[in-house]
Every structure is written in structure tokens, then in C-alpha cells.
C-alpha positions as CSV (number, residue, x, y, z in Angstrom):
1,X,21.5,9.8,11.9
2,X,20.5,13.2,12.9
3,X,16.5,14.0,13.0
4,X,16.8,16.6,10.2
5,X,18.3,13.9,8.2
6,X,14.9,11.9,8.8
7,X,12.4,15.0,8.7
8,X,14.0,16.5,5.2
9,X,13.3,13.2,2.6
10,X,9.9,12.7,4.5
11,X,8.7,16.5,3.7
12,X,9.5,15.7,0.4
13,X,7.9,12.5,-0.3
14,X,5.0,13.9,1.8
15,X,4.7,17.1,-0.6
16,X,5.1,14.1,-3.9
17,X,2.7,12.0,-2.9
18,X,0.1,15.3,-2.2
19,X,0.8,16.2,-5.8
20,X,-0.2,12.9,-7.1
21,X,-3.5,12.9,-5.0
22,X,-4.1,16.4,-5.5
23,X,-4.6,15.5,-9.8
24,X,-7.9,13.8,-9.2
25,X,-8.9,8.1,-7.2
26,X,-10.3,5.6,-9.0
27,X,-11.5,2.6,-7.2
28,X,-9.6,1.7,-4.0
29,X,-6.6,2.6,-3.8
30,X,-5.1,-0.7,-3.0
31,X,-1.2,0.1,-4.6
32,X,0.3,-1.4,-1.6
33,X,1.6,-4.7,-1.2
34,X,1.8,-5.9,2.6
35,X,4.2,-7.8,4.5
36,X,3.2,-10.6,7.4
37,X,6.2,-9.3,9.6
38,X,4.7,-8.1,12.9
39,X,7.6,-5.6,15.1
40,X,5.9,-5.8,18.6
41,X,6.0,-2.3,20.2
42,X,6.9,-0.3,16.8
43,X,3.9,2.3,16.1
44,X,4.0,3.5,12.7
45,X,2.3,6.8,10.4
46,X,1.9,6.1,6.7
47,X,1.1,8.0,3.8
48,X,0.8,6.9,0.5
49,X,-1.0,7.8,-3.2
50,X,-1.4,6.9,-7.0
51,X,-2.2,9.2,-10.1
52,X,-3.3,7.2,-13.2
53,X,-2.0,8.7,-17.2
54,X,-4.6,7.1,-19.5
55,X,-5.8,8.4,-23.2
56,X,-9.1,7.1,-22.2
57,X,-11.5,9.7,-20.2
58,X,-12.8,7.0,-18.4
59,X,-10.0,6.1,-16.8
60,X,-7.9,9.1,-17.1
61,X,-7.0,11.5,-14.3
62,X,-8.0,8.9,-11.3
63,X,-5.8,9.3,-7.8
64,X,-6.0,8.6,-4.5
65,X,-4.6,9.3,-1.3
66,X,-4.1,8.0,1.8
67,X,-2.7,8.0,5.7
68,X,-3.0,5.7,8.5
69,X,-1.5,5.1,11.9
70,X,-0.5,1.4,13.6
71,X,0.9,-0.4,16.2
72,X,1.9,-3.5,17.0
73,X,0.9,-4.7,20.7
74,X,1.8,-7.7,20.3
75,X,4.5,-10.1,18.5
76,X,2.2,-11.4,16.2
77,X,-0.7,-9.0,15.8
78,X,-0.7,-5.0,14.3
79,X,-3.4,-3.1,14.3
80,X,-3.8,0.3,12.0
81,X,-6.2,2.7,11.1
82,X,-7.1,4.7,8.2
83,X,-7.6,8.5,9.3
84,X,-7.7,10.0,5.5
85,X,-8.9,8.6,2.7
86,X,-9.1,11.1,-0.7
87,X,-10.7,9.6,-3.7
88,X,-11.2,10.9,-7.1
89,X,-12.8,9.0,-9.8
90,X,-12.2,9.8,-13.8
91,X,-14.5,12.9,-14.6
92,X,-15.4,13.7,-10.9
93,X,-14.5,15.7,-8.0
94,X,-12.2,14.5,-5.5
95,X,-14.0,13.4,-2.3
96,X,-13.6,11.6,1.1
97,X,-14.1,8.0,1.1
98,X,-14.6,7.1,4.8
99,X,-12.3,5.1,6.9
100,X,-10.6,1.7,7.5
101,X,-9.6,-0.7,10.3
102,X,-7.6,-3.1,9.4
103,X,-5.0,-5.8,11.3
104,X,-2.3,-7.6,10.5
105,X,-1.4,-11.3,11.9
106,X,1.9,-13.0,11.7
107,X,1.3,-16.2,11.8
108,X,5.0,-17.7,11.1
109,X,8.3,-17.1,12.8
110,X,10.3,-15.0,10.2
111,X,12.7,-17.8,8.2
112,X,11.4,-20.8,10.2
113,X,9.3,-22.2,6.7
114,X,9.9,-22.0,2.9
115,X,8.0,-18.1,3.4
116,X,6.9,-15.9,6.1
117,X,3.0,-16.1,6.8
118,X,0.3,-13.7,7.7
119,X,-3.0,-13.2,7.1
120,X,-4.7,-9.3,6.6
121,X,-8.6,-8.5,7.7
122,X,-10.1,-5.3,7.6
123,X,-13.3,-3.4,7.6
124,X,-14.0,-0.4,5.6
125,X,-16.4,2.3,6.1
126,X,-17.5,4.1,3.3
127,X,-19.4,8.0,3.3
128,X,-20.5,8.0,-0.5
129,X,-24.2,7.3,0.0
130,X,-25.6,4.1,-1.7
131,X,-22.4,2.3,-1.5
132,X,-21.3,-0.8,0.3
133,X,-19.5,-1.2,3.6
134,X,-16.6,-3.7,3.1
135,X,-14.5,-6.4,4.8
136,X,-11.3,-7.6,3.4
137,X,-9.0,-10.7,4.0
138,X,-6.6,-13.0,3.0
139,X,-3.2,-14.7,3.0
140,X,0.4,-12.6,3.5
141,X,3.6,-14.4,1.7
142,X,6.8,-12.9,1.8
143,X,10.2,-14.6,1.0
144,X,13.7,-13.4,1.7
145,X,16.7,-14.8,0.0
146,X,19.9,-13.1,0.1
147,X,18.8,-9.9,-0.9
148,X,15.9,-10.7,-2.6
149,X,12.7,-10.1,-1.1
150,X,9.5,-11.6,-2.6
151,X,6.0,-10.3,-1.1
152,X,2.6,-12.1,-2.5
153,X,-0.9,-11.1,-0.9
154,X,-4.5,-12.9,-2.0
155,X,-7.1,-10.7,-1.1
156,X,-10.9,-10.9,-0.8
157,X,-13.4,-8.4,-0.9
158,X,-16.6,-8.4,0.5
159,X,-19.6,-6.0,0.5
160,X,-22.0,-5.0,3.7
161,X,-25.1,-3.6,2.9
162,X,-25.7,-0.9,0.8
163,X,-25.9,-2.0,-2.6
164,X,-24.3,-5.1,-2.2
165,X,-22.7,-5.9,-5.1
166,X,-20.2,-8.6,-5.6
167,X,-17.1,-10.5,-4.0
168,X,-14.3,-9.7,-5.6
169,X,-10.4,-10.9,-5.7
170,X,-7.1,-9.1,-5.9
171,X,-3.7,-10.0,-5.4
172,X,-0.5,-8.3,-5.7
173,X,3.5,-9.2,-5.7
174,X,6.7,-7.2,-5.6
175,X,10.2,-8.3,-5.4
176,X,13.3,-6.6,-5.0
177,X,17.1,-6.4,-4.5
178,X,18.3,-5.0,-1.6
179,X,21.6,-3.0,-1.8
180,X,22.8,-2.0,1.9
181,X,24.7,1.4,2.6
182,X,25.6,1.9,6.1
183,X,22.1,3.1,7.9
184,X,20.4,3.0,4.2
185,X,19.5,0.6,2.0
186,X,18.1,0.9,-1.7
187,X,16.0,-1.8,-3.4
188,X,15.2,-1.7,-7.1
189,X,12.1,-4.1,-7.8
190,X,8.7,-4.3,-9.2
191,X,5.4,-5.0,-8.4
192,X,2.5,-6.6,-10.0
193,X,-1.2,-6.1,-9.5
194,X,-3.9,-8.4,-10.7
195,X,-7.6,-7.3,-10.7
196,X,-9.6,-9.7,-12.1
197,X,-13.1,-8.3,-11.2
198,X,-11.8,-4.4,-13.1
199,X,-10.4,-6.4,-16.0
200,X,-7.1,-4.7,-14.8
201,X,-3.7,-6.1,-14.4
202,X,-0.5,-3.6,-14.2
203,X,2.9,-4.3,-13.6
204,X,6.0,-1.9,-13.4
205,X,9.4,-0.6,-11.5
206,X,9.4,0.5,-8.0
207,X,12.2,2.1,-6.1
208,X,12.1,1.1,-2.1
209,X,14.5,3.0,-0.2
210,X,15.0,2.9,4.2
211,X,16.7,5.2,6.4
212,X,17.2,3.9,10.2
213,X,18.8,5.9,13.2
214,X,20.4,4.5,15.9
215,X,17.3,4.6,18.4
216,X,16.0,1.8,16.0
217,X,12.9,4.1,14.0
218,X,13.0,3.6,10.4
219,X,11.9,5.8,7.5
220,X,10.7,3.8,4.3
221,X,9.9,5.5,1.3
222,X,8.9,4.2,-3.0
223,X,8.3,5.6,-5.5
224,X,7.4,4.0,-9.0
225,X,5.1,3.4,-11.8
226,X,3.0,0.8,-13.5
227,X,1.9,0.1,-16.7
228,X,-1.5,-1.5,-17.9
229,X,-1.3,-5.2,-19.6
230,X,-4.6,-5.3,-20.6
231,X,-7.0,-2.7,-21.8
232,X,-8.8,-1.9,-18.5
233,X,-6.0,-1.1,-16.8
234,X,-4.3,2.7,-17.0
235,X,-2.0,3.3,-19.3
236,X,0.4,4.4,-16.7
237,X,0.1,5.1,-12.7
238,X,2.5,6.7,-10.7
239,X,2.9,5.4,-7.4
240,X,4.5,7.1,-4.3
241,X,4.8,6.1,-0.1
242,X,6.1,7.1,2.8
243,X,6.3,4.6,6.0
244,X,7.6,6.6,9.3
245,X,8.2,3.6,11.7
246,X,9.4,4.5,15.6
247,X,9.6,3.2,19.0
């Protein structure tokens, strides 16, 4: 696959995903939902962003963007860094939110069990003044059958001076159906999110697609959108990301 070939879909998605952040970020923008699989040597550059649709002011017009850098020094452990982080909450300005450093353990071989295992922990370092540094952990899950690939994360939030404020629990889970073409592959799926501590659980489809070259880099990309079960979730939030992995 020829560079131009890689460089074209990833301007595009780039310039989607700084559409969505560019509306207005409510909360953390947590739309992702991780895998345990650890690829030692492979550095990756991510971007990715939501934009929330909601008839509500108060939860109207919220989007957030973000892009981070990784790499994997070992086997088992990935390290990455969040460089940008744009937030805009319903009714205000869009802002920086500060920084994150967060690492990835695989703690399974990948197909040895039932699921693949990891666990995620990260610190986040926030610039609004008043509020709450953060660490986050929690279990990785991710099954592949066939084509079908399951992904479930638990994850726990915990505030650092500041205000304090409250633990709080997430979790997300996507699956999909991989169909393979040559060096691509496209995977129709959704993903769930459940935020107990928001009163906010959204579900909805997502559209994973992958590009690989010959030298082994890969270019993953989604787009989607979900939709609000309950009333304190957004009516709607699109969803877009771009994952530039390389040797």
C-alpha cells in the first residue's frame, strides 16, 4: 500500500473528528473502548472526539477532543500519553483540560484463556482550577471468535485533591464482525457505555475500518453514533477516531 494511500483517509478523518470537537466536551471524554493486546515495539499517534445532539441545553452541544502518543517497550506493557485534551461543556467555552498518562498491561497470552486480559491505570492532570486530579483503573476483556470480536473494560475513577469528590464507575463494550479485504478489513459493530454515577447509558453503531502496508504499520479508523437509554444521557453523540500505528 502506497503512503498516499495511508496519508489521504487519515487527513480526512483527522479534519471529521476536528469538526466534531470544534462544536463545543462534556465530562471526560471516555468514548473509547480499550483492548489488553500489547504489540511490543509498535509506537502509535491517536486522535479521537465526540459531539453530543440533545434538545436539552444542559446537555446539548458538548464535545471533546483528543490525541495521544504510545509505545509499547515491552510485550506486555504500553505506555501513552495524552498531549491535547479539548473540552467543552453545554453552555460554555471550549477549553484545555490538562493531560494524561496512562499504561496498558497485558496480562494474558492472546487465545491462551476463555478472553484476553489486561488491566488499564492512569493519572490525569487537570488545568480547570478547583477541580480534582484523577487516577483511573481497571480490568481489560477482549474475546475473539471467528470474526467476532468482543471488548469489555470496568473502570474506576478516583479523585486527588482538589475538591475531591467521589469514586465513580464506568464500563464500556463493543463487538463487531470483521469482514477481511486484502490489506483492509471492515467491521460493523456497536458499542455500549454505562455511566452509572451521570445517570447515563448510550448504546449505538460503530464502523471500525484498518488499512495495513506491507512494512507492518496499520491505520485504524471509526466512526459512529450513540443514542441515550435513559434520560441523562444525549440524545445522540457522534463518535469519530483515528489510530496511526507503526514500527
Amino acid at each position: 500500500m502506497k503512503k498516499n494511500q495511508i496519508v489521504a483517509p487519515l487527513a480526512a478523518l483527522a479534519i471529521v473528528i476536528c469538526g466534531i470537537s470544534a462544536r463545543l466536551a462534556y465530562a471526560d471524554n471516555d468514548y473509547i473502548v480499550y483492548s489488553p493486546c500489547v504489540v511490543q515495539g509498535q509506537s502509535e499517534v491517536e486522535i479521537y472526539g465526540f459531539d453530543s445532539v440533545d434538545g436539552r441545553s444542559n446537555l446539548n452541544a458538548a464535545s471533546g477532543y483528543n490525541i495521544s502518543a504510545a509505545h509499547a517497550f515491552t510485550s506486555w506493557w504500553k505506555t501513552e500519553m495524552y498531549v491535547g485534551q479539548l473540552n467543552r461543556d453545554p453552555g460554555g467555552s471550549t477549553h484545555p483540560s490538562g493531560y494524561e498518562f496512562e499504561n496498558t498491561f497485558q496480562l494474558t497470552t492472546p487465545g491462551e484463556y476463555w478472553a484476553d486480559a489486561g488491566f488499564i491505570a492512569s493519572y490525569a492532570y487537570n488545568k480547570q482550577p478547583g477541580l480534582a486530579n484523577s487516577i483511573e483503573f481497571g480490568p481489560l476483556l477482549e474475546k475473539l471468535s471467528g470474526h467476532v470480536d468482543q471488548r469489555l473494560n470496568l473502570i474506576w475513577k478516583r479523585p486527588i485533591g482538589g475538591d475531591g469528590g467521589s469514586n465513580e464507575f464506568r464500563s464500556a463494550y463493543s463487538i463487531s464482525y470483521r469482514l477481511d479485504y486484502n490489506k483492509a478489513t471492515l467491521s460493523p459493530g456497536m458499542e455500549v457505555y454505562y455511566r452509572p454515577a451521570d445517570h447515563a447509558n448510550q448504546l449505538g453503531p460503530v464502523l471500525y475500518g484498518e488499512l495495513r502496508t506491507d512494512a507492518g504499520n496499520e491505520l485504524e479508523y471509526s466512526i459512529g453514533t450513540v443514542f441515550g437509554i435513559n434520560q441523562g444521557a444525549p440524545n445522540q453523540t457522534l463518535l469519530a477516531r483515528i489510530d496511526y500505528e507503526f514500527f
